[in-house]
C-alpha positions as CSV (number, residue, x, y, z in Angstrom):
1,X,-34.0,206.4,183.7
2,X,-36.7,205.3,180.8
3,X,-39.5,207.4,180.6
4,X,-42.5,205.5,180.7
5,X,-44.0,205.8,177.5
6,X,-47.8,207.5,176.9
7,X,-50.8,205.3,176.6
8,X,-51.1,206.8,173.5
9,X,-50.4,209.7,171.0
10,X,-53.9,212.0,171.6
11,X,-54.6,213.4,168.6
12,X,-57.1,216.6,168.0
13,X,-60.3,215.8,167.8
14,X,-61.0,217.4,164.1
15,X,-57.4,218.2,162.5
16,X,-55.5,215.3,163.8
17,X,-52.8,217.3,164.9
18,X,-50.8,216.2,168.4
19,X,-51.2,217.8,170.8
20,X,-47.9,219.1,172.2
21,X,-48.6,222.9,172.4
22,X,-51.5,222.3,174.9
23,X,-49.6,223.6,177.9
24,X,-51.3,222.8,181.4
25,X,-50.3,224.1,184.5
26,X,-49.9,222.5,187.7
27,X,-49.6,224.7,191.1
28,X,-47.4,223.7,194.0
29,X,-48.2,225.2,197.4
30,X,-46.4,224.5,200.3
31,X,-47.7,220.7,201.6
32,X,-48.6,219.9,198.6
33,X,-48.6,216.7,197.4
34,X,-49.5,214.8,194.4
35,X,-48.5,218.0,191.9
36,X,-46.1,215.5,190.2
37,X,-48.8,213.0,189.9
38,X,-50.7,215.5,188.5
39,X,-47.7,216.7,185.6
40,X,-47.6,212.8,185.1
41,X,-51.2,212.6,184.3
42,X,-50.9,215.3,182.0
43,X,-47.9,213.9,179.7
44,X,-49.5,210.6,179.9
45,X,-52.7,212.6,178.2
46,X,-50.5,213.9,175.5
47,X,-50.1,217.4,176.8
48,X,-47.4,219.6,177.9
49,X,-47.1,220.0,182.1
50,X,-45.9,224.0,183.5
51,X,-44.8,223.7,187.0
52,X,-46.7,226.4,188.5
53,X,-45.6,228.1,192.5
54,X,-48.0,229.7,194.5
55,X,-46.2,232.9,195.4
56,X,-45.8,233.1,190.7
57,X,-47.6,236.2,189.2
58,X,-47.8,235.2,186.1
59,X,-49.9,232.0,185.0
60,X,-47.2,232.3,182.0
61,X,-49.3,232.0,179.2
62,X,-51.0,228.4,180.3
63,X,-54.0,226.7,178.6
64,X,-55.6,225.1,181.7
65,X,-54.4,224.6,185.5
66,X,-55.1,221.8,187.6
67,X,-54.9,222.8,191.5
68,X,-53.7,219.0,193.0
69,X,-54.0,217.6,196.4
70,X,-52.2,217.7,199.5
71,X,-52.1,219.6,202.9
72,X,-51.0,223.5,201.6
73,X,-50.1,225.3,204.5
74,X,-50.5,222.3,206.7
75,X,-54.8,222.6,206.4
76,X,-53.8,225.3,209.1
77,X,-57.3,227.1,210.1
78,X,-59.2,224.8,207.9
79,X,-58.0,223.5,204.5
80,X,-57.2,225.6,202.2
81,X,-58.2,228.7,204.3
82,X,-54.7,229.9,203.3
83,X,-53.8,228.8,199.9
84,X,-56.7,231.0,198.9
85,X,-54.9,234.0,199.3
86,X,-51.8,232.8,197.9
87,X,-50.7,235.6,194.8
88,X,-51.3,232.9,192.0
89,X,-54.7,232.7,192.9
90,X,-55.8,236.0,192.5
91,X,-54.5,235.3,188.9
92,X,-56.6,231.6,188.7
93,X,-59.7,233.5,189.6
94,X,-59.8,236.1,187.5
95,X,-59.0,234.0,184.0
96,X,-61.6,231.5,185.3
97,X,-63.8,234.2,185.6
98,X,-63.2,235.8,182.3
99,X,-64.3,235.7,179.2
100,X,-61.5,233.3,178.3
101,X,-63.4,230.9,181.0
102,X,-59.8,229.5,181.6
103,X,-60.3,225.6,182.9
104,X,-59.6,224.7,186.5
105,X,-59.5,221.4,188.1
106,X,-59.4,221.1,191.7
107,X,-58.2,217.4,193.0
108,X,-58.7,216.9,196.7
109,X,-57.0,219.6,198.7
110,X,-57.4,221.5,195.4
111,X,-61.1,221.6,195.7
112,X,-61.1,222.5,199.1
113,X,-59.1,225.4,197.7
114,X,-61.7,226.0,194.9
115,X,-64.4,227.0,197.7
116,X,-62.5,228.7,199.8
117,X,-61.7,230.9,196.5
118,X,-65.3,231.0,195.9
119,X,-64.8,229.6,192.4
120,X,-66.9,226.9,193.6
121,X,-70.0,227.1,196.3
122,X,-70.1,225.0,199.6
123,X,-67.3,224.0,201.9
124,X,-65.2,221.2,202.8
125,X,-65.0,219.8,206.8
126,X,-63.8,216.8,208.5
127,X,-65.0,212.9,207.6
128,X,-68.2,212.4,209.2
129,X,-65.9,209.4,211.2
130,X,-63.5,212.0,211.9
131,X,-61.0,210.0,210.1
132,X,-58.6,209.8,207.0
133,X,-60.0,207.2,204.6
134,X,-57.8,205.8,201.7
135,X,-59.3,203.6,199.3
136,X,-60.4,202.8,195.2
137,X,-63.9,204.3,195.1
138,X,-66.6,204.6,192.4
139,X,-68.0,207.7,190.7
140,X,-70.8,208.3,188.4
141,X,-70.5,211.0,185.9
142,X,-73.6,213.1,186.6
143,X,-72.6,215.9,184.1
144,X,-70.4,214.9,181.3
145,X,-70.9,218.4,179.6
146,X,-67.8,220.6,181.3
147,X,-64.2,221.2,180.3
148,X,-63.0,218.2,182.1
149,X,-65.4,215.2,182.4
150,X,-66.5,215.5,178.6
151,X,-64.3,212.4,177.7
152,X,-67.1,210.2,179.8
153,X,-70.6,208.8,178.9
154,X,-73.4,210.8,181.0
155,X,-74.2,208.2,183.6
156,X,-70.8,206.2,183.1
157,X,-69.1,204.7,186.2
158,X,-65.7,204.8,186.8
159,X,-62.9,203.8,189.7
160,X,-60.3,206.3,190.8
161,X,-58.4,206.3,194.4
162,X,-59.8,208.6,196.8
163,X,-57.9,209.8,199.9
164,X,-58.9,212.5,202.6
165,X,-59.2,213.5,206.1
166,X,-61.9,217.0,205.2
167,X,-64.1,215.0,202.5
168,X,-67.5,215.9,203.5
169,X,-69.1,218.2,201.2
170,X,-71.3,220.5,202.5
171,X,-73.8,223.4,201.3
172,X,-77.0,224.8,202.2
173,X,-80.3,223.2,201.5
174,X,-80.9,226.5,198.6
175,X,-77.5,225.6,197.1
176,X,-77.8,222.0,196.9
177,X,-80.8,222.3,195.2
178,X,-79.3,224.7,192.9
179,X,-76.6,222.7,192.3
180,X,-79.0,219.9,191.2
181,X,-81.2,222.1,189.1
182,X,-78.2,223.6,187.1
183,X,-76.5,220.0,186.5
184,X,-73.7,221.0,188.6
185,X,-73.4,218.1,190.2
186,X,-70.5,216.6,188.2
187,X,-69.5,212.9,190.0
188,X,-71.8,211.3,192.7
189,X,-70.5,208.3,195.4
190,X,-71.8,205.0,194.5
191,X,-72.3,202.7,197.1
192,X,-71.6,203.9,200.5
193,X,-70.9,207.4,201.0
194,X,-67.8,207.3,202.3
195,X,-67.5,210.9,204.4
196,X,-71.0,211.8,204.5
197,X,-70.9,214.4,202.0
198,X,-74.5,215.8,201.1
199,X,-76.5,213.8,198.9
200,X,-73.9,212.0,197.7
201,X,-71.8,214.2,196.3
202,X,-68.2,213.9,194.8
203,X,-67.6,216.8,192.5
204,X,-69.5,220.0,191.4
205,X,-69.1,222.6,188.7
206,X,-69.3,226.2,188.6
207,X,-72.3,227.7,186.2
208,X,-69.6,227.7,182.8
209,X,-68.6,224.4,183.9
210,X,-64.9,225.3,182.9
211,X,-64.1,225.1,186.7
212,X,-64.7,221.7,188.4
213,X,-63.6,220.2,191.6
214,X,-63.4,216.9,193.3
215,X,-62.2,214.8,196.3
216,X,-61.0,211.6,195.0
217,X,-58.0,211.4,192.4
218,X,-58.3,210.8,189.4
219,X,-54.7,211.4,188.4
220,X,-53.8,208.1,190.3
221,X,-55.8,206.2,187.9
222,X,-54.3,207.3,184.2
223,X,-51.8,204.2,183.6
224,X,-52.2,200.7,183.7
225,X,-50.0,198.9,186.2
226,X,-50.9,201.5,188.6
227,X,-54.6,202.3,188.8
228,X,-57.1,200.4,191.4
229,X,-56.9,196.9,191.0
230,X,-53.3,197.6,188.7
231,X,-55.1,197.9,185.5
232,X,-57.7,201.0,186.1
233,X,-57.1,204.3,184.0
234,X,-60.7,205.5,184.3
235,X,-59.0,208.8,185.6
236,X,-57.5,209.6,182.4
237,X,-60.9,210.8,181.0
238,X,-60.4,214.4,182.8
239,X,-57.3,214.7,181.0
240,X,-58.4,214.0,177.8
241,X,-61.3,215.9,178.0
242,X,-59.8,219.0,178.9
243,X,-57.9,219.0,175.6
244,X,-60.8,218.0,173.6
245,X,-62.0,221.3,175.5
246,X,-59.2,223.5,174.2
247,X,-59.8,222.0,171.0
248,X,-62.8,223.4,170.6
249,X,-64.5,219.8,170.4
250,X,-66.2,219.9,173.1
């Protein structure tokens, strides 16, 4: 079979240079889902996917890992209760932590994953109607400063698919306002909130801003043909950005 090709050959943002080396890895945990998605999003960006496993010791050598959604260990206790102690994420904690600030995206089940880890603050619980909503939804960029939403316009709106059963952010009242004090806040709902997650929100950052996490999916939105309404690729901003990130660029 054809590959599809790229939207377009990504060049660096100050030599001009492709981008090929840029090698981004993608972890796979039992249940999950939309890790292929994921690799897809990052070829289509002009960067190098590395199949990552949970049980791996080794990040082998990647430039950035993007934890994608699903259901990892069934969402047995709560999700991603158990993917947090999986070997691979001792190893994603510490290089996010480090100086190195390593980049870390967290897509759905992924940022469920990113709290539990305590890379990110707050927690993920059920829909507040205690159902699984599917559906395109709208985001603004509220911080277009980190490692992965730099690509955007501060304030821009864009459309990606969002899909989940545990949406609603939660956090204390001292964190929330932290969060909003420290432009953490890195994606907001527009329009109706869709799983009653606290003031709105749809993404965070950590302090560094090399680590960010978010429930809707913005690697179902990087080709057109397949985005909402067949022709959105507003998702492919993360992508991009995190290379103009490892550029130095950004």
């Amino acid at each position: 079979m054809t590959e599809t090709p790229l939207i377009g050959s990504y060049p660096a943002g100050q030599g001009g240079a492709p981008l090929n080396g840029a090698r981004i890895g993608v972890v796979t945990f039992p249940g999950t889902l939309d890790d292929r998605d994921a690799a897809r999003a990052v070829r289509v960006s002009g960067a190098t996917a590395v199949e990552l496993w949970h049980g791996d010791s080794s990040l082998g050598g990647v430039d950035a890992v993007i934890i994608p959604g699903g259901f990892s260990y069934g969402d047995y206790l709560r999700a991603g209760a158990i993917a947090r102690f999986a070997p691979l994420m001792a190893k994603i904690v510490d290089a996010a932590n480090s100086d190195a600030l390593l980049p870390v995206l967290g897509i759905c089940n992924g940022f469920q994953i990113l709290t539990e880890a305590h890379l990110l603050p707050g927690s993920m619980i059920k829909n507040d109607h205690l159902k699984f909503l599917c559906r395109d939804q709208v985001l603004r960029v509220e911080n277009n400063a980190t490692a992965w939403t730099n690509a955007y316009a501060a304030g821009q709106d864009i459309t990606v698919p969002l899909k989940n059963q545990d949406g609603q952010y939660i956090a204390d009242e001292k964190t929330l306002d932290a969060l909003e004090a420290e432009g953490r806040v890195a994606f907001r709902y527009v329009g109706a909130n869709p799983n009653g997650s606290r003031r709105d929100i749809a993404g965070i950052s950590n302090a560094a801003g090399n680590v960010v996490g978010l429930m809707p999916h913005p690697e179902h939105a990087v080709e057109a043909g397949y985005g909402p309404g067949h022709t959105g690729t507003d998702g492919l901003g993360f992508f991009t950005s995190v290379l103009n990130t490892l550029l130095g660029g950004k």
